[in-house]
C-alpha positions in Angstrom: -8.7 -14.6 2.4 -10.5 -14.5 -0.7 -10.8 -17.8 -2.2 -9.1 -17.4 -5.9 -10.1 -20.0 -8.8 -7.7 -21.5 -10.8 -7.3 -20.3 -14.2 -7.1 -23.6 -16.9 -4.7 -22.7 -19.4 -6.4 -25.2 -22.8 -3.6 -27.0 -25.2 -3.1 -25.1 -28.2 -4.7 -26.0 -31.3 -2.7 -28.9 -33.4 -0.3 -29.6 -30.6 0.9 -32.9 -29.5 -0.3 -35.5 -26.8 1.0 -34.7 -23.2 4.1 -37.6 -23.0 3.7 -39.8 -21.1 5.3 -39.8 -18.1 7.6 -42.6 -16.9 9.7 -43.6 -14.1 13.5 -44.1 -14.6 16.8 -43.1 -13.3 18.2 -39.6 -14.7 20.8 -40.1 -16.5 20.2 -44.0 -17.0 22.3 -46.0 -19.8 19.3 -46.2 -22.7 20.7 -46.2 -26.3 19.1 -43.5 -28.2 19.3 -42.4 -31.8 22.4 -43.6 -33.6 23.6 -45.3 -30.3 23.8 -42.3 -28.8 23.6 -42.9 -24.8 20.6 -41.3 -22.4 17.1 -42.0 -22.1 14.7 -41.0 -24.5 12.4 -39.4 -22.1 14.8 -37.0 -21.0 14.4 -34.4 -23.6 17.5 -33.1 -26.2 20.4 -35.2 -26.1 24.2 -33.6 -25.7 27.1 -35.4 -26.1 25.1 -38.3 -26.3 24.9 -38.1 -22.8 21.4 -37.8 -20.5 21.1 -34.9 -18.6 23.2 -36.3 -15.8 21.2 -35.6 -12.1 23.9 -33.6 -10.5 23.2 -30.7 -12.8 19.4 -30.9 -11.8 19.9 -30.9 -8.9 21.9 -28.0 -8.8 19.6 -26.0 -10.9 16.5 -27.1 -8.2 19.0 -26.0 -5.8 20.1 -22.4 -7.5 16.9 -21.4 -8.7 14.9 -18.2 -7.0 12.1 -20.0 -8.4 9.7 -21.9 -6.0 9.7 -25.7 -7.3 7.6 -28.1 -5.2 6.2 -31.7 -6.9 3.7 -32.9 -5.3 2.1 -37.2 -5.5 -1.3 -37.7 -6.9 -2.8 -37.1 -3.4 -0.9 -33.5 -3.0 1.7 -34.8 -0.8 5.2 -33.1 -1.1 7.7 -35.1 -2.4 10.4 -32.2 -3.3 10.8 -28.7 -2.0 13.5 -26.5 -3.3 16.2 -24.4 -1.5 13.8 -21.5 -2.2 11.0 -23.1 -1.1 13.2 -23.4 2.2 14.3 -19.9 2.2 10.7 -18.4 1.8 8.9 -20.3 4.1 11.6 -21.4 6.8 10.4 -24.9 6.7 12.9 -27.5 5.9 12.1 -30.4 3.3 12.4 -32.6 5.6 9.7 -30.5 7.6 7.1 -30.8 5.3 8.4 -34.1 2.7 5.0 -36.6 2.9 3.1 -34.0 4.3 -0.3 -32.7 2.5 0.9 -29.4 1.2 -2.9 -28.1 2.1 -2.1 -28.7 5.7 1.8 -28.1 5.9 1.6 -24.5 4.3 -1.3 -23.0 2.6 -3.1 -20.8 4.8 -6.2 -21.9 7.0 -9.2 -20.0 4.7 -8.2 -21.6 1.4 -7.0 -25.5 2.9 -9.9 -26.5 1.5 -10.1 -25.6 -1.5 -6.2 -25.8 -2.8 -7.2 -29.6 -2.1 -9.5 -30.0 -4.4 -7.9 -27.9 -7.2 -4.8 -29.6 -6.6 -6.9 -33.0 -7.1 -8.4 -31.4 -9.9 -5.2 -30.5 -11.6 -4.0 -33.5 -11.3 -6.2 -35.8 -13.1 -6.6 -32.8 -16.0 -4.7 -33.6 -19.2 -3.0 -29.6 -19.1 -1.5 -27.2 -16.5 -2.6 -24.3 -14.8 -2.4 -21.2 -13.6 -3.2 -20.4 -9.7 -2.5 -18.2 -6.7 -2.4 -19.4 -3.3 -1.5 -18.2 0.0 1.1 -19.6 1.7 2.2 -19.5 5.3 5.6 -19.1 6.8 7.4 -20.5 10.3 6.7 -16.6 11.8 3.4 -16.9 10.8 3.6 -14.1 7.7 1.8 -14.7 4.7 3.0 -15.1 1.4 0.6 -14.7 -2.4 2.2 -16.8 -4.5 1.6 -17.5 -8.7 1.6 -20.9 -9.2 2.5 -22.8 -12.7 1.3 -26.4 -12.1 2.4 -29.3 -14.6 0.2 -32.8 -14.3 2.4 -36.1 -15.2 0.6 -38.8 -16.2 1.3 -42.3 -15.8 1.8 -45.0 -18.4 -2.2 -45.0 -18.4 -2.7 -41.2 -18.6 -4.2 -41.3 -14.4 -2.6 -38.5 -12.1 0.7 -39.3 -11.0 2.7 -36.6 -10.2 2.2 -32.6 -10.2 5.4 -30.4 -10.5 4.7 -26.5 -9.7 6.8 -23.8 -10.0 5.8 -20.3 -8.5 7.1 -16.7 -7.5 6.1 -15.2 -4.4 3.9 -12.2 -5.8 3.4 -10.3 -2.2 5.2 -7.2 -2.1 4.0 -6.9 -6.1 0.4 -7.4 -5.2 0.7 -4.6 -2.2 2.1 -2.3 -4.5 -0.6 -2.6 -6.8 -3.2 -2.1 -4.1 -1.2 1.3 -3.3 -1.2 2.4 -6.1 -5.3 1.7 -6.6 -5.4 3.5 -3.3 -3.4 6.4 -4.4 -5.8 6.7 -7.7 -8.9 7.2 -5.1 -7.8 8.7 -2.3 -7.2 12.5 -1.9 -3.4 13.0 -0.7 -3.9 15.7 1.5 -6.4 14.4 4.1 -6.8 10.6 3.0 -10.6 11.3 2.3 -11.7 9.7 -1.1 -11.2 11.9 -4.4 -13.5 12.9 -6.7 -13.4 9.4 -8.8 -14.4 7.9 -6.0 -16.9 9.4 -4.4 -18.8 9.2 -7.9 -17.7 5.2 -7.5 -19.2 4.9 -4.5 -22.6 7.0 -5.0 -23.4 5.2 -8.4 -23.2 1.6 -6.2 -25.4 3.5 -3.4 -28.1 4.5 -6.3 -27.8 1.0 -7.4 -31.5 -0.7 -8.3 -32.2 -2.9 -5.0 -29.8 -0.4 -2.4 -31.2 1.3 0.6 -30.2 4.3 -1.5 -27.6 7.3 0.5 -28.1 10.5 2.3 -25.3 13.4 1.3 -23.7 16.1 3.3 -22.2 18.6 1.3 -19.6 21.1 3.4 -17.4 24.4 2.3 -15.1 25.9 4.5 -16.0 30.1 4.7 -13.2 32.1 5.1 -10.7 29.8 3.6 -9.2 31.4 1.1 -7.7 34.8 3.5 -6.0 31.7 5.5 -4.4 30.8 2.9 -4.1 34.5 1.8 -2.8 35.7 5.1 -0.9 32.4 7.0 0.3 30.8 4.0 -1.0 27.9 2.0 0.7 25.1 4.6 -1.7 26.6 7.3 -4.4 26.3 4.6 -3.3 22.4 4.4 -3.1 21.9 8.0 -6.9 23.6 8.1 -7.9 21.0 5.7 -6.1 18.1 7.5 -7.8 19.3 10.8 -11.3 19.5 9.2 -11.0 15.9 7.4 -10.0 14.4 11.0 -12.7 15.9 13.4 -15.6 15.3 10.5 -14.3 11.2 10.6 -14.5 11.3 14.4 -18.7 13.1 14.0 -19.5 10.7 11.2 -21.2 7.0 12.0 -19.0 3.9 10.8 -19.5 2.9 7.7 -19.7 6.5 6.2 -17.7 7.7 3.5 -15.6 11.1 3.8 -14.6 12.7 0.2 -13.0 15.7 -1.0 -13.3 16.7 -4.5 -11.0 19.4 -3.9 -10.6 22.6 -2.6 -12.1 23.8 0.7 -15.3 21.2 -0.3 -16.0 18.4 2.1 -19.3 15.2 1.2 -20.0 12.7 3.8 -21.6 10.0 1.7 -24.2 8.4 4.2 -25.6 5.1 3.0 -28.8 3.2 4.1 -29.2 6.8 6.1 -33.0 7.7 7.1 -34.0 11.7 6.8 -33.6 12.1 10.8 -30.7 10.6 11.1 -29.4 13.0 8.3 -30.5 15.9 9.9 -29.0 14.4 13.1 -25.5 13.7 11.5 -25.5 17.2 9.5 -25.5 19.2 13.1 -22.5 16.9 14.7 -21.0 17.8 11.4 
């Protein structure tokens, strides 16, 4: 799996210090302005009550959103009900477990380690994906939002992240980038890009390409005479048995009609001329 950098999000201009962040019961009896009761780390008071910790829990429990808060050393110290549901791990499973080792996928362990050590001990949050694995072995691209809380001192103490599992939006973004290069009818690459993948193959530095260009005589008085499905199964047929003649690693496009390229990269001149009678 492709190893993906973090993206730092900077604090905006003229914004405040990150608060500090401090230990303390939720809900605890502090006085706050005009003797109102609640701590005055806990945000907004209402009622001059604290926002009590039955209603967060509920919300960590209600949530679709993935909510995991990890120690300074990345250890999991809270894993939502979604976090449950996604990956079939219980928090229990995983609580004081590295979250590198307990669920992100072999290929990036290493380096969700160090950005989560990284994040961490950085004054503002970021942005990440990650690939996370489930009890049946399924994978799962998630967008991550991770929050660094400082201690009393500003050092890394706690890091709360929030994601959405991005999978099935990610897939259908790669069909439909497949869809935009790919001919329908035969799967073959389109005009767009087979003109993609010859400008890379003319490159400065490349072993340069051989070409094969093909047109299909007689086509038209199939499609004239056994109707223009017969005319798609013709083209099917031609796209399937040129794949089977063509060496791996070459590229089958049609930019349309009856007209066939086999793209041949790193090709020498015999081998072209050896390729061109298979086809």
């Amino acid at each position: 799996m492709e190893e993906r950098a973090a993206l730092r999000r900077e604090d905006p201009v003229d914004s405040p210090p990150p608060r500090p962040f401090v230990t303390h019961p939720v809900g605890a009896d502090a006085a706050g302005p005009g003797g109102a009761r609640g701590c005055e780390h806990c945000g907004r008071y209402a009622g001059g009550d604290a926002l009590d910790a039955d209603v967060v829990r509920a919300v960590l429990r209600n949530t679709t959103a993935l909510v995991c808060i990890l120690d300074a050393e990345g250890r999991i110290e809270l894993f939502n009900r979604a976090c449950e549901e996604l990956t079939g791990f219980t928090a229990d499973e995983v609580v004081g477990r590295g979250v590198w080792e307990a669920l992100v996928v072999l290929p990036e362990q290493h380096r969700a380690r160090s950005d989560i050590e990284e994040m961490a001990a950085g004054p503002a949050g970021a942005v990440a994906e990650g690939t996370w694995r489930d009890r049946w072995g399924r994978t799962h691209l998630i967008a991550w939002h991770n929050t660094p809380l400082p201690d009393r001192d500003g050092g890394p103490h706690r890091m709360v992240c929030v994601g959405v599992d991005i999978t099935e939006q990610r897939r259908a973004e790669l069909r439909l980038h497949e869809l935009a290069r790919t001919d329908v009818l035969t799967g073959a690459l389109n005009r767009r890009a087979l003109f993609e993948r010859l400008r890379t193959a003319l490159e400065p530095g490349s072993d340069g390409c051989g070409l094969l260009y093909c047109d299909l005589d007689g086509f038209k008085t199939v499609n004239d005479e056994l109707g223009h499905v017969a005319g798609d199964q013709l083209l099917t047929e031609v796209a399937r048995r040129v794949r089977e003649a063509v060496r791996p690693g070459d590229l089958l496009a049609r930019p349309g009609g009856d007209e066939f390229v086999v793209l041949c990269p790193g090709v020498t001149p015999a081998e072209l001329d050896e390729l061109a009678g298979r086809v």
